[in-house]
C-alpha positions as CSV (number, residue, x, y, z in Angstrom):
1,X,-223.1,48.2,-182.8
2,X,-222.2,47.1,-179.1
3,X,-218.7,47.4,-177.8
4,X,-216.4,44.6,-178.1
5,X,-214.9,44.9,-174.8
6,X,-217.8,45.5,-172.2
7,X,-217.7,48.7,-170.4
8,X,-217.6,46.8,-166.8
9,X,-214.1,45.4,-168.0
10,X,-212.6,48.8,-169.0
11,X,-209.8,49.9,-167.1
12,X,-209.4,53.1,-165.0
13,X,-207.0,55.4,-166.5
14,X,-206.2,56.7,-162.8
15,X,-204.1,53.5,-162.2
16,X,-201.6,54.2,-165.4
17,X,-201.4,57.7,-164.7
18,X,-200.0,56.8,-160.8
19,X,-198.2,54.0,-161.7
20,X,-196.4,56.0,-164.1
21,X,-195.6,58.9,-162.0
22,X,-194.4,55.8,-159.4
23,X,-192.5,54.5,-161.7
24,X,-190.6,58.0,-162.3
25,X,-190.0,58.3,-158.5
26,X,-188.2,54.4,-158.3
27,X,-186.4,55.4,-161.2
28,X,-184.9,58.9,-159.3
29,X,-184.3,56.6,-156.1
30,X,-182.5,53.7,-158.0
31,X,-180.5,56.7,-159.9
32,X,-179.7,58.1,-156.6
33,X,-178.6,55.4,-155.2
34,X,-176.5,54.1,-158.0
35,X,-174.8,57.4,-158.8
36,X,-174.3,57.7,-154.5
37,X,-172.8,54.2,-154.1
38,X,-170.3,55.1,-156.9
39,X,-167.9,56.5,-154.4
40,X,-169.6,59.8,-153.2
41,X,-167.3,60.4,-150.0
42,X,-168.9,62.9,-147.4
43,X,-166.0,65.1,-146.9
44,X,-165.8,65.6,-150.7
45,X,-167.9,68.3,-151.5
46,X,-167.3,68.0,-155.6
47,X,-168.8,64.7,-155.4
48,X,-171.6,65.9,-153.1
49,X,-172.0,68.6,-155.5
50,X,-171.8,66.8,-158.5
51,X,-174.6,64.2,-157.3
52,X,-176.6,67.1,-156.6
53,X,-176.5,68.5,-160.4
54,X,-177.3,64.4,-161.4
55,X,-180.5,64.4,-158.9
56,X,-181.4,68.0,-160.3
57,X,-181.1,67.0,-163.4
58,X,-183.1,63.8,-163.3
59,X,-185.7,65.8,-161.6
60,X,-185.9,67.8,-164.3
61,X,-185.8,64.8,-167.2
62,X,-188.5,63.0,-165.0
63,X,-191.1,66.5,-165.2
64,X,-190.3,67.2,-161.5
65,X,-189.1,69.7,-158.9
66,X,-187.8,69.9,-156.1
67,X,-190.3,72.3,-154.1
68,X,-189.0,73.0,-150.6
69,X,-185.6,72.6,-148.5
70,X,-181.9,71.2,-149.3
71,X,-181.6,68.9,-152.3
72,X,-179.1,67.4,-150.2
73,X,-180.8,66.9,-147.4
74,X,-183.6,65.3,-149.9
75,X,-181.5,62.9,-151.1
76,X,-179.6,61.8,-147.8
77,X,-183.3,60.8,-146.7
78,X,-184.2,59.0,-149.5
79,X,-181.4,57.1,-149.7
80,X,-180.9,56.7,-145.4
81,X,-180.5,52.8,-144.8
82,X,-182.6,54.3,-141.9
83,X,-185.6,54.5,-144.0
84,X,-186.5,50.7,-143.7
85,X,-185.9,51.0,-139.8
86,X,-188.7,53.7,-140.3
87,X,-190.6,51.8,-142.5
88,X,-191.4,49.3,-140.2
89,X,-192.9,51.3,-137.4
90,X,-195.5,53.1,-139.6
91,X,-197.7,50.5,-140.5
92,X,-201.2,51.2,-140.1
93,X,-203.6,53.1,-142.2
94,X,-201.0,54.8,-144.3
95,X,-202.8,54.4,-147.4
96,X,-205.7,56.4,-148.0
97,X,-208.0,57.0,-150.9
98,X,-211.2,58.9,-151.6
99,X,-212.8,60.7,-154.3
100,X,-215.5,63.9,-154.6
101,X,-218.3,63.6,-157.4
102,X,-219.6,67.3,-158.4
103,X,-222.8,66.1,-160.4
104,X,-223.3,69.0,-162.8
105,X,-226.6,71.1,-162.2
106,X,-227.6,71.0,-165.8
107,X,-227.9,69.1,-168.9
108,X,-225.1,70.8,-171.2
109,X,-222.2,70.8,-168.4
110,X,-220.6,67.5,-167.7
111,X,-219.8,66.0,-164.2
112,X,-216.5,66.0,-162.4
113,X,-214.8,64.2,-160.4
114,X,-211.8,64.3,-158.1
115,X,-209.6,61.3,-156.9
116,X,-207.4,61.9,-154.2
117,X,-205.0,59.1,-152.5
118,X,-201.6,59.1,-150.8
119,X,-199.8,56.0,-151.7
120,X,-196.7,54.7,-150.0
121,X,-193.8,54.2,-153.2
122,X,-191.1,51.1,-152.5
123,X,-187.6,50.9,-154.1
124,X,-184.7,48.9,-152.7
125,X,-186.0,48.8,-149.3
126,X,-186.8,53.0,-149.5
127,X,-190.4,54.0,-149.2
128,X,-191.9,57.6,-150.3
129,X,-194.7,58.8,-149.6
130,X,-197.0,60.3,-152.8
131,X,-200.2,62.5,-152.2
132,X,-202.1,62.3,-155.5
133,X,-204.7,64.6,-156.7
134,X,-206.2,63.8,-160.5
135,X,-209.2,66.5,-161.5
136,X,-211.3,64.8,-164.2
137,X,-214.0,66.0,-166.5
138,X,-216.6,63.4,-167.3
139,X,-217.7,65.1,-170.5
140,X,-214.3,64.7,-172.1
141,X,-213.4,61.6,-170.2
142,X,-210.0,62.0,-169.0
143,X,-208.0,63.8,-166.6
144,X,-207.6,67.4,-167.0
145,X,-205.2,68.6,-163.5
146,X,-203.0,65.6,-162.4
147,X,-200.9,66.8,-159.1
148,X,-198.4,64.6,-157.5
149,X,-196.7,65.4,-154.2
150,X,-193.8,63.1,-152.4
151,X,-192.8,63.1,-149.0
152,X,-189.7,61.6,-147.4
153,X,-191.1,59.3,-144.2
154,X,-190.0,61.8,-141.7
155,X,-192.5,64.4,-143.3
156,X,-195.5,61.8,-143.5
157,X,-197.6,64.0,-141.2
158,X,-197.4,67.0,-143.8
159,X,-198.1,64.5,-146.5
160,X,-201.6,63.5,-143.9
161,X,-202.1,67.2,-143.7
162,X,-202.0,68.0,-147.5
163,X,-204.1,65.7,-147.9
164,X,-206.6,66.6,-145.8
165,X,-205.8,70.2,-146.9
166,X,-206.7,68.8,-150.4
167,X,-210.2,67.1,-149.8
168,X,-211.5,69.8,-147.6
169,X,-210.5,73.0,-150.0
170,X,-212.0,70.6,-153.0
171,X,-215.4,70.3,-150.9
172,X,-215.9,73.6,-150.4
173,X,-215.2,74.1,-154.2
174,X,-218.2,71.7,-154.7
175,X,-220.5,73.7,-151.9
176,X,-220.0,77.1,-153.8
177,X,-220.8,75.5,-156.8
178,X,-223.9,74.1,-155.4
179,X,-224.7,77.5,-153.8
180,X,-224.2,79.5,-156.9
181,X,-221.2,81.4,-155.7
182,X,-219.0,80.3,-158.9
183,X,-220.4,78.9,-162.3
184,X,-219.5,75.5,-163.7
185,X,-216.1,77.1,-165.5
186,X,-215.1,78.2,-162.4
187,X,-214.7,74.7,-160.5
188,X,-210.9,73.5,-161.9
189,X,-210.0,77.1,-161.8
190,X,-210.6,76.8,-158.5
191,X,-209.5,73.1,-158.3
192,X,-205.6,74.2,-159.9
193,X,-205.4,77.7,-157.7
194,X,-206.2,75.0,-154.8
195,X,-203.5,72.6,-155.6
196,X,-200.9,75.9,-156.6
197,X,-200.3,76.3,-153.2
198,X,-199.3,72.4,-151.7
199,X,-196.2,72.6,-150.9
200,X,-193.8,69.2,-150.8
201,X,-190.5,68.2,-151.1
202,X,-190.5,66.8,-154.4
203,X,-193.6,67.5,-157.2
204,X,-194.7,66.4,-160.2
205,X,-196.8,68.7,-162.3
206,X,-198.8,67.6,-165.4
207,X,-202.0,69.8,-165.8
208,X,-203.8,70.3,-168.7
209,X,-206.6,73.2,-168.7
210,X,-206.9,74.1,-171.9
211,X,-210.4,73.2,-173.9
212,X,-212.7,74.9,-175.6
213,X,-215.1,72.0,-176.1
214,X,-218.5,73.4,-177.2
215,X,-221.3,71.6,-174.5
């Protein structure tokens, strides 16, 4: 019996799983925002420090972390009227997407594929920048790693170097697969030990290794 939607119509499941994680980081920026605008005053620190246990805790609802420096800091750049000045010098080739195809060498293993992209997120005039790394197994047909990073605007050259980090260290993944140097159960081990060590200012972490599917 042929499908009843054709398989040229299907949609990718990559764009639902970024625009959700988007959606999660406009929701922390408009929450921010509107728990800042409230009457945080700079010279109180029980306000500062009680906006810092609401971003925290939002962080922590929304399956995030912040990774690396000052959650205050964080949030004075996200929320920086600044941030649209700087939006409007950076123009050019922000956006970059590629993937890497490791065709399996036999039969019984599936393919894999890897999708990486940085993505420039808009709220309210704010802009974050997300590098996204999604590890999928043909076989089963959905992603099994799903890595998202976020940068404030000021760090968009660490966000250009992870990702270049990312598609090289996945590459070579691929070339000692090809060489024989690790086996086919080896390659997301690899891909996840890989992706352990990017560090950002904000990540989201939704990997999924476990399977014991029988090939």
């Amino acid at each position: 019996m042929s499908s009843i939607v054709p398989k040229d119509n299907l949609i990718d499941d990559l764009y639902l799983h970024k625009y959700k994680a988007e959606e999660k980081m406009r929701q922390l920026i408009a929450s921010t925002e509107e728990h800042k605008s409230k009457g945080m005053v700079k010279t109180a620190s029980s306000q500062q420090n009680t906006l810092i246990t609401l971003f925290t805790q939002m962080l922590s609802a929304l399956n995030m972390s912040a990774n690396q420096g000052d959650v205050k800091e964080i949030i004075s750049k996200i929320t920086d009227s600044n941030n649209i000045k700087q939006a409007s010098i950076q123009k050019e080739g922000r956006e970059r997407r590629d993937d890497i195809k490791i065709v399996s060498k036999h039969i019984k293993d599936s393919h894999y594929q890897v999708d990486v992209s940085k993505d420039i997120i808009k709220q309210n005039g704010k802009e974050v920048i997300m590098v996204s790394c999604y590890a999928r197994d043909a076989y089963l047909g959905r992603y099994l790693i799903k890595r998202n990073y976020f940068y404030t605007l000021d760090r968009e050259k660490s966000a250009n170097n992870t990702y270049d980090e990312i598609m090289v260290k996945v590459a070579s993944i691929k070339d000692r697969y090809y060489n024989e140097l690790i086996d086919v159960s080896g390659i997301f081990t690899q891909i996840k030990k890989v992706l352990d060590g990017v560090i950002s200012e904000i990540e989201m972490k939704e990997d999924s290794l476990g399977t014991n599917v029988k090939r």
